[in-house]
C-alpha positions in Angstrom: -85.6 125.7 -53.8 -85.1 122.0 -52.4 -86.6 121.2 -48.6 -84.3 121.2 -46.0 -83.8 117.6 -44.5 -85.7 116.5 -41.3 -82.2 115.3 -40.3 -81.1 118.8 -39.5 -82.6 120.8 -36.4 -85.3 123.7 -36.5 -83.2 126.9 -37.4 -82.7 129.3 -34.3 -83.1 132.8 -35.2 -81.7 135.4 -33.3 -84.2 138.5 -33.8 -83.5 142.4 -32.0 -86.2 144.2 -30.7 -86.5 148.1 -30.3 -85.1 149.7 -27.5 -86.6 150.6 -24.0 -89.9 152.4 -25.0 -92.0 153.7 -22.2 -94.9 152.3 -21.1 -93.8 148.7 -23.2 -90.3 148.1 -23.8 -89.0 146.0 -25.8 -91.7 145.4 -28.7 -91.2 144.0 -32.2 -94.1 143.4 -34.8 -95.0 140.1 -35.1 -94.3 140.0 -38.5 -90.4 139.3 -38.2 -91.6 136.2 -36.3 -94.6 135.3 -38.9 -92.1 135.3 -41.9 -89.5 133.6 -40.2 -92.0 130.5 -38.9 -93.2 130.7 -42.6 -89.5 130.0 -43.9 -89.1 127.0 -41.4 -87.1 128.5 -38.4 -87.6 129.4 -34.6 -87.7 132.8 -33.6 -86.0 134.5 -30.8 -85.9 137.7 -29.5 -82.7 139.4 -28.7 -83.6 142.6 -26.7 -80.5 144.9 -26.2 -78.7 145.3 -23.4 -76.5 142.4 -23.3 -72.1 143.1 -24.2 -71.2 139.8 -24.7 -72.6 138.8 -28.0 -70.8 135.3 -28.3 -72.8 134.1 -25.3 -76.4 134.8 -27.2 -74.8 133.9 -30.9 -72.8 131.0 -30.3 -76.5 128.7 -29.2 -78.0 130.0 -32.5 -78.4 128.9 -35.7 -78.9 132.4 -37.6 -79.3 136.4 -36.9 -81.8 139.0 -38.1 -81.1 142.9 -37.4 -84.7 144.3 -38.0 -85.8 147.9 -38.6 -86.3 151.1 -36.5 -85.1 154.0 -35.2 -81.8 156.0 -36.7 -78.4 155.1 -36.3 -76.2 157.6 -34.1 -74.4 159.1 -36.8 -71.3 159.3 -34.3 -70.6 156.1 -35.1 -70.3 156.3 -38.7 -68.1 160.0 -38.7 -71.3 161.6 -39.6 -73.1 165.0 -38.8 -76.2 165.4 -37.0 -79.3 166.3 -39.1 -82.7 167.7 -38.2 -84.4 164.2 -39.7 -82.3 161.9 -37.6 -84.8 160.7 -35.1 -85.2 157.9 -32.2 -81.3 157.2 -31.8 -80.9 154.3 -29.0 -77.5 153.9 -28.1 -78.0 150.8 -26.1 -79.8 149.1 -29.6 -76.6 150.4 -31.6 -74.3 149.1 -29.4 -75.6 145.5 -28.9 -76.6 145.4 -32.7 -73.5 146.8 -34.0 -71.4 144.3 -31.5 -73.8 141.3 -32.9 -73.2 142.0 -36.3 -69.5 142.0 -35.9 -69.3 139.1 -34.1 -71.6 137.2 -37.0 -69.4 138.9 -39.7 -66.2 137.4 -37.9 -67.5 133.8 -37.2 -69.7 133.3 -40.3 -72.9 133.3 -38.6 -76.0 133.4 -41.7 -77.2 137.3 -40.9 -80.1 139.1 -42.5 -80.2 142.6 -42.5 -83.7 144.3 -42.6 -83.9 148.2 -43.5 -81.9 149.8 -39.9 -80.3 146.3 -40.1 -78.8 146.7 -43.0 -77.0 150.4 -41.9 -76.3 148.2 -39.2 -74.1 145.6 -40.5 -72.6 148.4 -43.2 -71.9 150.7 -40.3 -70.3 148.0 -38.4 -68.2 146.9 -41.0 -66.8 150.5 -41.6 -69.3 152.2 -44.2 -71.3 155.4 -43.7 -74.5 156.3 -44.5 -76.7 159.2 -46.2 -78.6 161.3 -43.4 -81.9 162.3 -45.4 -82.5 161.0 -49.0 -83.5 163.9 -50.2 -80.5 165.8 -49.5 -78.7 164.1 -51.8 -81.2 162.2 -54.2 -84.0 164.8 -54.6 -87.9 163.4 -53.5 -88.4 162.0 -57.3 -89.1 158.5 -55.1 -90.5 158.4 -51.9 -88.8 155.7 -49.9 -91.3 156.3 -46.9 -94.4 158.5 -46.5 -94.8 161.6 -44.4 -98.4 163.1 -44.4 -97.7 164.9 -41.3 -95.1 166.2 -39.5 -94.1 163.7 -36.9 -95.8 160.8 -38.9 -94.0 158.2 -40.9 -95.8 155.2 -43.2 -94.7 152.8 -45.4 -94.7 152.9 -49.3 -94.0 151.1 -52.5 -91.7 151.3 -55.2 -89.4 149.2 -57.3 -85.6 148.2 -56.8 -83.8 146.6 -59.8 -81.9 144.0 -58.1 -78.2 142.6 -59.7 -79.3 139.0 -61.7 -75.7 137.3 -61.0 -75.9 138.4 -57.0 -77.1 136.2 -54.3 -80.2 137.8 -53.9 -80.9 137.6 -57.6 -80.6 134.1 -57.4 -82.8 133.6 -54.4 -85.8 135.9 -55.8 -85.0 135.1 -59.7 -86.2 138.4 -61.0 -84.2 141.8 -61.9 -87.0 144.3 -60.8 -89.9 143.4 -57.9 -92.1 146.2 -56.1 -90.9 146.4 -52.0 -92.5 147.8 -49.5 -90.4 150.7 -47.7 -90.0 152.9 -44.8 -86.7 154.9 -44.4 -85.1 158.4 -44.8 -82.0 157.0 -44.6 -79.4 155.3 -47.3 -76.1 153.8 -47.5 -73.4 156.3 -48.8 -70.0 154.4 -48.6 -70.1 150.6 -49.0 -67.6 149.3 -47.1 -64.8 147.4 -49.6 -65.9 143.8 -48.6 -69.7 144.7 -49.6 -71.4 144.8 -52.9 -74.3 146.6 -53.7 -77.1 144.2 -55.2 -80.3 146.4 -55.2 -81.3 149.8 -56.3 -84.3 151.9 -56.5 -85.6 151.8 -59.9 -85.6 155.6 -60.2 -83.2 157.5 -58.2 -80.5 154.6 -57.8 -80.3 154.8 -53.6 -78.7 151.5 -52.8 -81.4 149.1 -51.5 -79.6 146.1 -50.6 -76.3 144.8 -50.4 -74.5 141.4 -49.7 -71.3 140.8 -48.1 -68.4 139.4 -50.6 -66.9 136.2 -48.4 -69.2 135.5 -45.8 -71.1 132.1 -46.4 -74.4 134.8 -46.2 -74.7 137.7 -45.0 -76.9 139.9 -47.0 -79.3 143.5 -46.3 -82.1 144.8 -47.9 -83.4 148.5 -47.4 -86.6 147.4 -47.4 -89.1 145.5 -45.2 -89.7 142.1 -46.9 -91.5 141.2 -43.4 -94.7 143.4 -44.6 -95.0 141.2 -47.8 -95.5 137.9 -46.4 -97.7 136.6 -49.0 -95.1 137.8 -51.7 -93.5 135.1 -53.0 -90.3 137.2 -54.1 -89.7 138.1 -50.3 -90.7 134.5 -49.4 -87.9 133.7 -50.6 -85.6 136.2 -48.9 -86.6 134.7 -45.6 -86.2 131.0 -47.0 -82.9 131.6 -48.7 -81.6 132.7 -45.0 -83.0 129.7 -43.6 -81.8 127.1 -45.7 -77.9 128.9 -45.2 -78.2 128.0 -41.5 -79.1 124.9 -42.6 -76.0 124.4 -44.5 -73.9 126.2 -41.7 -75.2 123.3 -39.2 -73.8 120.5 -41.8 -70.9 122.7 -41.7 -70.4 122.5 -37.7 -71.7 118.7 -37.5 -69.1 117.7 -39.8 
């Protein structure tokens, strides 16, 4: 993948943040800022709260929904479920209104694991409650040792060769790092599913079919930063602001 020129600016990168958590609100793992200084951009965090979204998105260069907490299913014609846990409706609001307004204007947006449901949700698709409802526990897509604990696991996705993350990580199968209940059901009709796990076929990332680049994973490429297939994820992202700024300069 070819440098970007010195002539263009550092890449601004929009980043959210959880919610209001008591005692420290709004946190982030460092992480999301590690792997996007590693690409070549600047991070910023975006707490929620704010309902204007032009006036944060229209002085940067790129936008990165992150993980979290569960999606108010409410706002995707869902049913409650006895697994949905940590639903913020401040984050949902200021994420789903930020993901709109980057699908509309063609802002370069990464979607990261609740950042992908985000963008899907947002652009009119649902999503599966619990996995194993509807897929059976053949994978584990997070670990639970104990009740109220959640870590991440591995598995593998087979990823579409001819899609735009196939192109970026040039391989058709890679291990990820993962930490959801939580799946896409209905792809919206301008989305295109580009990942899958390797076993029980839950979607794990998706790309949008006309925007310049906007593209989600299910997974947390953030936690492999020494990876070079999720490397590339973040660089791939970077270098499309890049090419957005030549767009806007011109």
């Amino acid at each position: 993948m070819s440098k970007p020129s010195t002539l263009y600016q550092s890449a601004l990168i929009g980043i959210t943040t959880y919610g209001r958590r008591d005692p420290i609100p709004f946190s982030l793992p460092s992480t999301y800022l590690d792997s996007v200084r590693k690409a070549g951009g600047t991070p910023l965090l975006l707490p929620p709260g704010d309902s204007n979204p032009a006036t944060l998105l229209k002085r940067l260069d790129g936008l990165i929904i992150t993980g979290g907490g569960d999606i108010n299913p409410a706002l995707y014609n869902g049913t409650d479920h006895p697994m949905v846990y940590s639903v913020d409706n401040e984050r949902d609001a200021f994420e789903i209104n930020l993901a709109k307004f980057a699908l509309e204007n063609e802002i370069p947006v990464l979607g990261i694991c609740r950042g992908l449901q985000i963008l899907v949700v947002a652009s009119g698709g649902t999503l599966i409650p619990h996995i194993p409802d509807e897929y059976g526990t053949s994978v584990a897509h997070r670990l639970e040792p104990e009740p109220g604990i959640r870590k991440a696991t591995e598995h593998n996705v087979v990823i579409t060769p001819n899609s735009r993350l196939g192109k970026l990580i040039q391989k058709t199968q890679i291990p990820v790092v993962s930490w959801h209940h939580q799946a896409i059901g209905k792809l919206p009709s301008n989305w295109r599913a580009v990942a899958h796990a390797s076993d029980d076929k839950v979607i794990e990332a998706a790309e949008h079919l006309h925007h310049p680049w906007a593209v989600g994973v299910q997974w947390h490429p953030e936690m492999s930063q020494n990876d070079p297939n999720h490397e590339r994820i973040f660089k791939g992202f970077i270098e499309s602001t890049y090419s957005q700024q030549n767009l806007l300069s011109a």
